[in-house]
PQR file of N, CA, C, O and H, with PARSE charges and radii, in Angstrom:
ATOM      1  N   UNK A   1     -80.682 -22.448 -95.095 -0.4000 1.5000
ATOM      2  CA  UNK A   1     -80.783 -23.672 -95.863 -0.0000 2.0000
ATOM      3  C   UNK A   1     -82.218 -24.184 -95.896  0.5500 1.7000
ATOM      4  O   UNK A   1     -82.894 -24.694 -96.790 -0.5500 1.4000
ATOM      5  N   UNK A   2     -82.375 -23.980 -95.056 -0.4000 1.5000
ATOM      6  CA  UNK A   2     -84.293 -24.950 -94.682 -0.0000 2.0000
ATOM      7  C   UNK A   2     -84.687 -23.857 -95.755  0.5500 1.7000
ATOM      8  O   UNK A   2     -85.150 -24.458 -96.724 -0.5500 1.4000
ATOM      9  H   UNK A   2     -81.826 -23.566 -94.330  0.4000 1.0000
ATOM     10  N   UNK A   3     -84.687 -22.640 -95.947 -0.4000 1.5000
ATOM     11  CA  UNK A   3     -85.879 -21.955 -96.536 -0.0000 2.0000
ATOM     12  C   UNK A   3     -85.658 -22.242 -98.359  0.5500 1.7000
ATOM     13  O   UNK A   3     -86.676 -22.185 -99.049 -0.5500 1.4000
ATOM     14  H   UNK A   3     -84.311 -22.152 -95.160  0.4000 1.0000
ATOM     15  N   UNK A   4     -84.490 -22.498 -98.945 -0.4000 1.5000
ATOM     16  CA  UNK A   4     -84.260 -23.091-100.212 -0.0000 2.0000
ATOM     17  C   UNK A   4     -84.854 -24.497-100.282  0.5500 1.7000
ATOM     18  O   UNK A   4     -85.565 -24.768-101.249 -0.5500 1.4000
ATOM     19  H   UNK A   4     -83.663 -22.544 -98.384  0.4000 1.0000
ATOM     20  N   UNK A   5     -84.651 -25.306 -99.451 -0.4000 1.5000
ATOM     21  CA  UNK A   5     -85.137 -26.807 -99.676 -0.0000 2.0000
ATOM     22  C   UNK A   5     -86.667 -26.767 -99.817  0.5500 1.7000
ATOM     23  O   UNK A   5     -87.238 -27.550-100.576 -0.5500 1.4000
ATOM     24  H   UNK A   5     -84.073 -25.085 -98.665  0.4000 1.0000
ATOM     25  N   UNK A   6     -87.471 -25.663 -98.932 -0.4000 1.5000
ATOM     26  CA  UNK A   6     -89.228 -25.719 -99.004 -0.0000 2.0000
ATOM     27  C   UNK A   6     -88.928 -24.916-100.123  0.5500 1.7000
ATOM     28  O   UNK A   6     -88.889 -25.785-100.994 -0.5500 1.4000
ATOM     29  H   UNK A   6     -87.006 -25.026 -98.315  0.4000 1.0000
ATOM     30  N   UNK A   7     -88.652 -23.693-100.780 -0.4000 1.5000
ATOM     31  CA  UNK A   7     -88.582 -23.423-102.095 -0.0000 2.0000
ATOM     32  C   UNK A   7     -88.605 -24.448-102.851  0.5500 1.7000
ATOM     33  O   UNK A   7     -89.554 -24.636-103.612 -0.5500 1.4000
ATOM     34  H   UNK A   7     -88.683 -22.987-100.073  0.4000 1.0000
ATOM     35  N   UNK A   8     -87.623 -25.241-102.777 -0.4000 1.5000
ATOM     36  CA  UNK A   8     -87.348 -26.066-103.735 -0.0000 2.0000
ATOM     37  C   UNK A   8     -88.591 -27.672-103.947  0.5500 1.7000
ATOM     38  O   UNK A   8     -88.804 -28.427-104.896 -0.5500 1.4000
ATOM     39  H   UNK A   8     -86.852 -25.088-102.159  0.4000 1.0000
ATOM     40  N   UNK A   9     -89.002 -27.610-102.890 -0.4000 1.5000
ATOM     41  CA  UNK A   9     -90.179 -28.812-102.529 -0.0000 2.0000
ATOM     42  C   UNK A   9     -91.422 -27.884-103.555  0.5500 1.7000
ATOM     43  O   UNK A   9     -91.894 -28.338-104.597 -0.5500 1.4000
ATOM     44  H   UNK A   9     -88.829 -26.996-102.120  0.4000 1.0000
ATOM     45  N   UNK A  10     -91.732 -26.690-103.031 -0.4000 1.5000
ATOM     46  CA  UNK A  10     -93.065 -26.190-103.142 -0.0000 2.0000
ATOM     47  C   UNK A  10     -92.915 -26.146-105.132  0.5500 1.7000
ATOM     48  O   UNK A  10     -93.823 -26.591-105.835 -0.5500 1.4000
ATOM     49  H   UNK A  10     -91.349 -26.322-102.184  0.4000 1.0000
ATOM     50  N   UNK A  11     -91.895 -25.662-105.599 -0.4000 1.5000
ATOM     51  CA  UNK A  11     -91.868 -25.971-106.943 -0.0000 2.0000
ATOM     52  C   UNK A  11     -92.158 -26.974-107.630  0.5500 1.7000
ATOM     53  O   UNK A  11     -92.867 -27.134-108.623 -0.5500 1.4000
ATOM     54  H   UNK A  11     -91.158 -25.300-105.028  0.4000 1.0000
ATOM     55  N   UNK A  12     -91.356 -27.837-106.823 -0.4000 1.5000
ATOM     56  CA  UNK A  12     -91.653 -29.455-107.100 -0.0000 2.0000
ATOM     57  C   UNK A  12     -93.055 -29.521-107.306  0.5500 1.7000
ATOM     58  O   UNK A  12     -93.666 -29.895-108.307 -0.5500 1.4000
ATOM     59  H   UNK A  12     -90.779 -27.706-106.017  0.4000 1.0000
ATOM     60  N   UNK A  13     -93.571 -29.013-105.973 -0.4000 1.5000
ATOM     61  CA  UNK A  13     -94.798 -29.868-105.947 -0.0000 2.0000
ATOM     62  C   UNK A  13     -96.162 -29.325-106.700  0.5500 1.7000
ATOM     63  O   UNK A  13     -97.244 -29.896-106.834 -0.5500 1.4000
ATOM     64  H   UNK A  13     -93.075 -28.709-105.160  0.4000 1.0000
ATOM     65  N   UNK A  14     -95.643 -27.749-107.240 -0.4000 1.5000
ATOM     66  CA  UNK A  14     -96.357 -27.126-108.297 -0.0000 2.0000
ATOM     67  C   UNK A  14     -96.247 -27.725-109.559  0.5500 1.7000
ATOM     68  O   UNK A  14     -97.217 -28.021-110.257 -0.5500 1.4000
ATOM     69  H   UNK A  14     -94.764 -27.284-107.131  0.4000 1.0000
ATOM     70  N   UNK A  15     -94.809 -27.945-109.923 -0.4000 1.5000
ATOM     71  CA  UNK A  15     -94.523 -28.629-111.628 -0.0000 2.0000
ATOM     72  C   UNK A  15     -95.628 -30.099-111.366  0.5500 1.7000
ATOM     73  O   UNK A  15     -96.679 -30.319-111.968 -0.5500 1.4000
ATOM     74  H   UNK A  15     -94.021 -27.705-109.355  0.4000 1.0000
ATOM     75  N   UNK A  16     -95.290 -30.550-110.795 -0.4000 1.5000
ATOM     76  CA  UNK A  16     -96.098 -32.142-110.600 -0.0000 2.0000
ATOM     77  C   UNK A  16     -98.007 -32.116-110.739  0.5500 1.7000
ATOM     78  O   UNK A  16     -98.849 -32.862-111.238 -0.5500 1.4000
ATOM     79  H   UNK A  16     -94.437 -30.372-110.306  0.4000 1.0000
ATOM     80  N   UNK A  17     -98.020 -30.831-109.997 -0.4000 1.5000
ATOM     81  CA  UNK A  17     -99.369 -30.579-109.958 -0.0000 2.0000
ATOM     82  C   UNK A  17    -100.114 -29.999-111.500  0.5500 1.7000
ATOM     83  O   UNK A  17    -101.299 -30.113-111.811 -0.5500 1.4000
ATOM     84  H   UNK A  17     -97.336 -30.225-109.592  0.4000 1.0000
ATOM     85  N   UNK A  18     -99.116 -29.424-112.227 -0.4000 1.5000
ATOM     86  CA  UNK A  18     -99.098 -28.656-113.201 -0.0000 2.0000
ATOM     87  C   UNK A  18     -99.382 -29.565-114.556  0.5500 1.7000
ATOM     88  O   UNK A  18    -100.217 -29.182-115.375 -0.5500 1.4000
ATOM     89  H   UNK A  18     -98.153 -29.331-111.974  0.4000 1.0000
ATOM     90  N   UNK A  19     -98.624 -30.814-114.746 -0.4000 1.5000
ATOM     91  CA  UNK A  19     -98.392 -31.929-114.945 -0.0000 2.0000
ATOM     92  C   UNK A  19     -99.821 -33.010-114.845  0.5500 1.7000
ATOM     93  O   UNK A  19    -100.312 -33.751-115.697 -0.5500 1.4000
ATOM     94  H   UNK A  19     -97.945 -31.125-114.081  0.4000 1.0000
ATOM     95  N   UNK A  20    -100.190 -32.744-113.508 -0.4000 1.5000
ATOM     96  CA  UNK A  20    -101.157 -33.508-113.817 -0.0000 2.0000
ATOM     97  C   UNK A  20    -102.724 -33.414-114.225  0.5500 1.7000
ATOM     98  O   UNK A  20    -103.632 -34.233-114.362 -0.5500 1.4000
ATOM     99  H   UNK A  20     -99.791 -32.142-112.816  0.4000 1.0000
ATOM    100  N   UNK A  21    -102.586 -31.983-114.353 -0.4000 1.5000
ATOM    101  CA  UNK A  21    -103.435 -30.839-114.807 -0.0000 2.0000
ATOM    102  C   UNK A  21    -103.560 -31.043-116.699  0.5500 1.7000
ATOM    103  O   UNK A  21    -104.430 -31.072-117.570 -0.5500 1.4000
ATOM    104  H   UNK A  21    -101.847 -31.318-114.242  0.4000 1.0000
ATOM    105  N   UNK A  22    -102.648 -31.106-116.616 -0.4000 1.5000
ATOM    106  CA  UNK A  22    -101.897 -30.689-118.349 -0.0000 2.0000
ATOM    107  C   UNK A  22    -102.720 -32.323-118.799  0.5500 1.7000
ATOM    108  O   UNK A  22    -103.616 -32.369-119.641 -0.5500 1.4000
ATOM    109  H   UNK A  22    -101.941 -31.082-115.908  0.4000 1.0000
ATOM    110  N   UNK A  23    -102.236 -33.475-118.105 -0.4000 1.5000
ATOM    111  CA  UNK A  23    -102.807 -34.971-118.511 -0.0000 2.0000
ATOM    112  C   UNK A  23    -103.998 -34.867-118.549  0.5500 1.7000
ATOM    113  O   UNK A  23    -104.659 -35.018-119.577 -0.5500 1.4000
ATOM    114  H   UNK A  23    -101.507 -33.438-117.421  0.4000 1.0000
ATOM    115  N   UNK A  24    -104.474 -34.579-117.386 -0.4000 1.5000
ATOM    116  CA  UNK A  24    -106.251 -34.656-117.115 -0.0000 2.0000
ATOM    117  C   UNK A  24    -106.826 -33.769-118.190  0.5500 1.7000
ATOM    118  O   UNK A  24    -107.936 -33.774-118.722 -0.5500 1.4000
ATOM    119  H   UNK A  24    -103.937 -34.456-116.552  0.4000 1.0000
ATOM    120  N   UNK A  25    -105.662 -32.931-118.379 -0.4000 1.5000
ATOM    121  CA  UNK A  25    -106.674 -32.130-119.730 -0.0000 2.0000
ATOM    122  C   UNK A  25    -106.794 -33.108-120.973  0.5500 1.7000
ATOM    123  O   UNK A  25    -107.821 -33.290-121.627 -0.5500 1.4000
ATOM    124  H   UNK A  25    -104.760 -32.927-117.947  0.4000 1.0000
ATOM    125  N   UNK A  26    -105.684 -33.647-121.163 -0.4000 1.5000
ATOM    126  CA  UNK A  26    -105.374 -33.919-122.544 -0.0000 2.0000
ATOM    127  C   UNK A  26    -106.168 -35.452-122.680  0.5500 1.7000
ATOM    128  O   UNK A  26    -106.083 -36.085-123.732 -0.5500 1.4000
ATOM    129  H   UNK A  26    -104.850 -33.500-120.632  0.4000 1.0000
ATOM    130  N   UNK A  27    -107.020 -36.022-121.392 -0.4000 1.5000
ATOM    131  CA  UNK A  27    -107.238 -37.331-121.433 -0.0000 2.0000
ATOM    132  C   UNK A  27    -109.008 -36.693-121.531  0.5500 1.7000
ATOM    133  O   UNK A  27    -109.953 -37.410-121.860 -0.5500 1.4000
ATOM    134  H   UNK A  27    -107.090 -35.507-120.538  0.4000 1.0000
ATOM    135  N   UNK A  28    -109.054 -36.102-121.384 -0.4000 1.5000
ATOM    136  CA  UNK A  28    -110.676 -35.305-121.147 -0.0000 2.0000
ATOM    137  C   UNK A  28    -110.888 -35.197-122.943  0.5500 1.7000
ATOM    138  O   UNK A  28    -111.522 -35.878-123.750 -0.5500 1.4000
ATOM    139  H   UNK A  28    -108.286 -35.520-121.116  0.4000 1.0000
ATOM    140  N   UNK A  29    -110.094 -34.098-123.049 -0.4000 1.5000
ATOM    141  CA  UNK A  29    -110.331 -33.882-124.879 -0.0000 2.0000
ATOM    142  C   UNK A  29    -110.016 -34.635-125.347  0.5500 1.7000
ATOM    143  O   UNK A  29    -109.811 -34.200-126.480 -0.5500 1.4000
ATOM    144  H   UNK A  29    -109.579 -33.545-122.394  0.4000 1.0000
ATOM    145  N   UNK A  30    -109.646 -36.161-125.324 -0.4000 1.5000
ATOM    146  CA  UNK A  30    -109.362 -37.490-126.279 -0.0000 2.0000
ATOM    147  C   UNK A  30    -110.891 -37.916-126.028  0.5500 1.7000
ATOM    148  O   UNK A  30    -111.738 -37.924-126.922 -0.5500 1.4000
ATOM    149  H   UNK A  30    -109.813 -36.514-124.403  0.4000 1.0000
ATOM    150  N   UNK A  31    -111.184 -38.350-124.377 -0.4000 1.5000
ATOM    151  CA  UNK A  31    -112.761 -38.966-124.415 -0.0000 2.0000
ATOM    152  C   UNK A  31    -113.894 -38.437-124.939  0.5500 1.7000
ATOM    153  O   UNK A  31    -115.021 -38.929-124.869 -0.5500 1.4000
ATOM    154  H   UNK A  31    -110.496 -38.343-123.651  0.4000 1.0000
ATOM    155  N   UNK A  32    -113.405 -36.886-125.746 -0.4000 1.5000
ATOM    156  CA  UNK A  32    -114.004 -36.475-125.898 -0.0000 2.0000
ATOM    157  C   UNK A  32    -114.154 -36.183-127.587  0.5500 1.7000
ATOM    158  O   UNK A  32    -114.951 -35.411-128.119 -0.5500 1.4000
ATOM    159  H   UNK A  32    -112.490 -36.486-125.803  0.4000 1.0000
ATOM    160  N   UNK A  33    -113.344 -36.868-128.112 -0.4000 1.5000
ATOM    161  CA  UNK A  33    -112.734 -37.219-129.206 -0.0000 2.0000
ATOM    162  C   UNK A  33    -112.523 -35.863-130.440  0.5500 1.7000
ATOM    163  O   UNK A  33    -112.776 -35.518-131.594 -0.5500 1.4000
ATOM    164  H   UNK A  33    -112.696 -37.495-127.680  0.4000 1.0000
ATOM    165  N   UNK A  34    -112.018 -35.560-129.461 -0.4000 1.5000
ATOM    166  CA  UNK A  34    -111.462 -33.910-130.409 -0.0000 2.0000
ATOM    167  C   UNK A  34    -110.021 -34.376-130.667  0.5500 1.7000
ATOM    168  O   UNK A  34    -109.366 -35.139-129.957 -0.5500 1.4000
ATOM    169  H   UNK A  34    -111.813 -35.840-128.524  0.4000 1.0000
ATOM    170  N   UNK A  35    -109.546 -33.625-132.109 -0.4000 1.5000
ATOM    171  CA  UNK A  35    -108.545 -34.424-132.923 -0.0000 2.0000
ATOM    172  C   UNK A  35    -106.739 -33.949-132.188  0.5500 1.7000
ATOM    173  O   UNK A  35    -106.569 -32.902-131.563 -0.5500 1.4000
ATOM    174  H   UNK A  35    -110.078 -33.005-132.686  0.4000 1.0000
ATOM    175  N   UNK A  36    -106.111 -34.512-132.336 -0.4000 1.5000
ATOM    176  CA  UNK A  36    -104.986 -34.279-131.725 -0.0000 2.0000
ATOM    177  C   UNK A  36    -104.547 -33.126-131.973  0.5500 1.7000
ATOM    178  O   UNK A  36    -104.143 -32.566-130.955 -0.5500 1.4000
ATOM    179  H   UNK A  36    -106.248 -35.363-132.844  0.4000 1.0000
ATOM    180  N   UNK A  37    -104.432 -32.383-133.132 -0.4000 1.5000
ATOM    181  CA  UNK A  37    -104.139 -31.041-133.221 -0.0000 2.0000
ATOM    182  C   UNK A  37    -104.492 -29.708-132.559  0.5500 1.7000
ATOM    183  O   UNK A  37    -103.873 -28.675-132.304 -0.5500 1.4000
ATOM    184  H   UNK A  37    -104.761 -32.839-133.959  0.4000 1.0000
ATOM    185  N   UNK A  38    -105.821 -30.182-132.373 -0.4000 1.5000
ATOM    186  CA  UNK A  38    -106.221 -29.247-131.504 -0.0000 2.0000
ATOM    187  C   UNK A  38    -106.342 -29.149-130.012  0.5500 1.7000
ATOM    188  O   UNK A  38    -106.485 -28.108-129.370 -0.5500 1.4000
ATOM    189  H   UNK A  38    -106.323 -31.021-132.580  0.4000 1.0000
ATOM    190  N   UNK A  39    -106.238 -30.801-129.383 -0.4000 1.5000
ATOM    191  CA  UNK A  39    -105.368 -30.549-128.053 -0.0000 2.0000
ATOM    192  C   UNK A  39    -104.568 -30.111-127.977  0.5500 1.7000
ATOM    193  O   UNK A  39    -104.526 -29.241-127.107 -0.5500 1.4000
ATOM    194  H   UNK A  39    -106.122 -31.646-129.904  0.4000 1.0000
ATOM    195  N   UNK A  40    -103.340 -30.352-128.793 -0.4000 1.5000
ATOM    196  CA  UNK A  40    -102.362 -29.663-128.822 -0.0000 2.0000
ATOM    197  C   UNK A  40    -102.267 -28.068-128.924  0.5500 1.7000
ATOM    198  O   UNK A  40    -101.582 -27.301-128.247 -0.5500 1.4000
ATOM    199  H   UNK A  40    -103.374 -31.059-129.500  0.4000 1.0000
ATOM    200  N   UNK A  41    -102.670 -27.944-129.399 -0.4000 1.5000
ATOM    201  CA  UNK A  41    -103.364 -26.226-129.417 -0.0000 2.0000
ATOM    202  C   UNK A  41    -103.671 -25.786-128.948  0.5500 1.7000
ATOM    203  O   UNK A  41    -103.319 -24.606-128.965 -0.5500 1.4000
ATOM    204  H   UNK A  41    -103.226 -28.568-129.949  0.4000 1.0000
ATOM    205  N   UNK A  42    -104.748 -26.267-127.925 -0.4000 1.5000
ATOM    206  CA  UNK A  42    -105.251 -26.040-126.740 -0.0000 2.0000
ATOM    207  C   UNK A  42    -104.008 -26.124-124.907  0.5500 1.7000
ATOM    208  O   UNK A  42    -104.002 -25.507-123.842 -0.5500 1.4000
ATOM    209  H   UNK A  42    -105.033 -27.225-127.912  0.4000 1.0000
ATOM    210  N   UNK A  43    -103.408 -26.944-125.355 -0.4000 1.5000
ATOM    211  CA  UNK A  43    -102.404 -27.677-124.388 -0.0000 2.0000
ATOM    212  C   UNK A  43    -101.352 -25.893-123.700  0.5500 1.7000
ATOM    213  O   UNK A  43    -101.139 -25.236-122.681 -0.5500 1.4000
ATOM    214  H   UNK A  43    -103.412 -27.446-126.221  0.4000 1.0000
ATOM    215  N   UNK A  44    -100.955 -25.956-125.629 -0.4000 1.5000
ATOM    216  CA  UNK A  44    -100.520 -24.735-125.542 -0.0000 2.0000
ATOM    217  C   UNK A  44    -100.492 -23.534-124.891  0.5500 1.7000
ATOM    218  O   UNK A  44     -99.795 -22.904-124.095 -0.5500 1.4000
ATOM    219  H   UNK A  44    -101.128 -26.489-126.457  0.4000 1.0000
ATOM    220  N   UNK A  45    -101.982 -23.404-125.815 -0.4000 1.5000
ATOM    221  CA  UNK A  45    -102.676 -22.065-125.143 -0.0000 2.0000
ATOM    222  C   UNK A  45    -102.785 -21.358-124.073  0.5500 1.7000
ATOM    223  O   UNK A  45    -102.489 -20.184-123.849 -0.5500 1.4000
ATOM    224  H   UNK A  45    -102.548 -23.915-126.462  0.4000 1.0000
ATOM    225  N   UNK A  46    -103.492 -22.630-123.060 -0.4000 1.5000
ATOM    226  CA  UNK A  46    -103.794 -22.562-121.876 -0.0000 2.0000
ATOM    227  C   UNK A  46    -102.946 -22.960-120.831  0.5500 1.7000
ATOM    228  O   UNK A  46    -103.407 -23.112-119.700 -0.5500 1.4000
ATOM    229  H   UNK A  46    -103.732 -23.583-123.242  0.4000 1.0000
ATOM    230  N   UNK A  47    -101.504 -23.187-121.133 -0.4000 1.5000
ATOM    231  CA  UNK A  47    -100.422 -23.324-120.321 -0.0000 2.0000
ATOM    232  C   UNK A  47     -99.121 -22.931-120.635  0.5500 1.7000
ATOM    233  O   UNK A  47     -98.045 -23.257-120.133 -0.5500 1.4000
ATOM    234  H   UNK A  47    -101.129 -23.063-122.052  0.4000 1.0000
ATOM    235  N   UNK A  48     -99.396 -22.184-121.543 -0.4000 1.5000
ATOM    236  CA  UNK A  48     -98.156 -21.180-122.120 -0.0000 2.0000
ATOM    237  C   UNK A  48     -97.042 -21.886-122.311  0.5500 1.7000
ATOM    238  O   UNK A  48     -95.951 -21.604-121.815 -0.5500 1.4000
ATOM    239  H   UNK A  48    -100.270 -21.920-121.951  0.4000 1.0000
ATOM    240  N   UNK A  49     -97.319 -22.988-123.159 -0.4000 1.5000
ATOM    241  CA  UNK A  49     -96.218 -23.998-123.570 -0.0000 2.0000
ATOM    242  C   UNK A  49     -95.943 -23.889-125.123  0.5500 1.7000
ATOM    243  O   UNK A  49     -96.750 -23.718-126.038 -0.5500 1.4000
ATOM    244  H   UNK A  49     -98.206 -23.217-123.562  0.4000 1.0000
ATOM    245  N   UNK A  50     -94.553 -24.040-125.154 -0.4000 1.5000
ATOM    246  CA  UNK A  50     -93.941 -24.098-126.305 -0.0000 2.0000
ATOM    247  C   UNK A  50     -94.598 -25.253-127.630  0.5500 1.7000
ATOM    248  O   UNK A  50     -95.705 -25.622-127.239 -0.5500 1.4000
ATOM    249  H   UNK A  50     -93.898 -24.178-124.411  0.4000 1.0000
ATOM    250  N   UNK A  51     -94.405 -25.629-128.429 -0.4000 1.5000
ATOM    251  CA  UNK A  51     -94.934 -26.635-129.283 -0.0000 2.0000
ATOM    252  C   UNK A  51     -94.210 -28.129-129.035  0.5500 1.7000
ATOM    253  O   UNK A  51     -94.686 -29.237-129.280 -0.5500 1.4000
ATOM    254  H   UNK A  51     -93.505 -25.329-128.747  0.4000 1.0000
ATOM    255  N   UNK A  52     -93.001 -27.818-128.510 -0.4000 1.5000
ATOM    256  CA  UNK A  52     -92.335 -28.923-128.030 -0.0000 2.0000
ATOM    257  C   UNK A  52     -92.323 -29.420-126.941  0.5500 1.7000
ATOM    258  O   UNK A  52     -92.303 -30.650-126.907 -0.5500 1.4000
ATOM    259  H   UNK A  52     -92.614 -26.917-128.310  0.4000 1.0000
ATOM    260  N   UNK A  53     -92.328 -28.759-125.821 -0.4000 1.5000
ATOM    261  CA  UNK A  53     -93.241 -28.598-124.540 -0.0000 2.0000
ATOM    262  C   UNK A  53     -94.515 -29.569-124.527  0.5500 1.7000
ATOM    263  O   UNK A  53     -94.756 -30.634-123.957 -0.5500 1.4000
ATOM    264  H   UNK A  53     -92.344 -27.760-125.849  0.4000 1.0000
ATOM    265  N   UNK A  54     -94.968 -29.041-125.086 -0.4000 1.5000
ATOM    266  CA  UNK A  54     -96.921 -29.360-125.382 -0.0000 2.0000
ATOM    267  C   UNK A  54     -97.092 -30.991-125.888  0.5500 1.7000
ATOM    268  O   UNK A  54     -97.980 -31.775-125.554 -0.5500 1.4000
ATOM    269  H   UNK A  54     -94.772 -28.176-125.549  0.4000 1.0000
ATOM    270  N   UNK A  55     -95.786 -31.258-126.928 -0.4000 1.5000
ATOM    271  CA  UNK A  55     -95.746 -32.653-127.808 -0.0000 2.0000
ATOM    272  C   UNK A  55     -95.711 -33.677-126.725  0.5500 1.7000
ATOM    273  O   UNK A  55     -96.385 -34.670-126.999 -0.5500 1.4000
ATOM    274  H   UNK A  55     -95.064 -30.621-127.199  0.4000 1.0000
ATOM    275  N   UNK A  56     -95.206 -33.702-125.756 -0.4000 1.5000
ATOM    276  CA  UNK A  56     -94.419 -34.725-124.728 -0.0000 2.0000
ATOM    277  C   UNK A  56     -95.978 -34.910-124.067  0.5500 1.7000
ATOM    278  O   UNK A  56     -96.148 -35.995-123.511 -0.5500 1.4000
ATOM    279  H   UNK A  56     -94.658 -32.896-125.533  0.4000 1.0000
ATOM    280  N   UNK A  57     -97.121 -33.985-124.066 -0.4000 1.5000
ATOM    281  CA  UNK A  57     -98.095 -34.598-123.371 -0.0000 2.0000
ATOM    282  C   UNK A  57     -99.712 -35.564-124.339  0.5500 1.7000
ATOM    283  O   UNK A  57    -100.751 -36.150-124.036 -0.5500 1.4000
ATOM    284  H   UNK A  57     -96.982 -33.104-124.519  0.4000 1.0000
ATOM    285  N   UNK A  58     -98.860 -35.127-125.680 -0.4000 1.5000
ATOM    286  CA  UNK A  58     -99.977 -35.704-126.471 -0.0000 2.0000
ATOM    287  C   UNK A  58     -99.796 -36.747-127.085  0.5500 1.7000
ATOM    288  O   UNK A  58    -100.709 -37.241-127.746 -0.5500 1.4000
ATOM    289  H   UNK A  58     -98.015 -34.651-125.926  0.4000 1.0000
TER
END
């Protein structure tokens, strides 16, 4: 049991990390005033996300 629950933490604590990776990107290329489409594009790209995936962070 213990070894599913740290499975299950360490995922956690990858998606979250993953997450806040994905923001910091997407708040970098706004200050940086590149147009939404192409964050999005970028979002994508570089995190192997779907288009719908990708929408929820822009």
């Amino acid at each position: 049991m213990g070894g599913k629950v740290l499975e299950y933490e360490a995922k956690t604590i990858r998606n979250e990390g993953l997450e806040e990776g994905i923001m910091a990107m997407v708040s970098a290329l706004r200050d940086l005033n590149i147009p939404a489409q192409i964050i999005l594009e970028k979002v994508q790209e570089k995190f192997n996300l779907s288009l719908e995936a990708a929408k929820k962070y822009i």
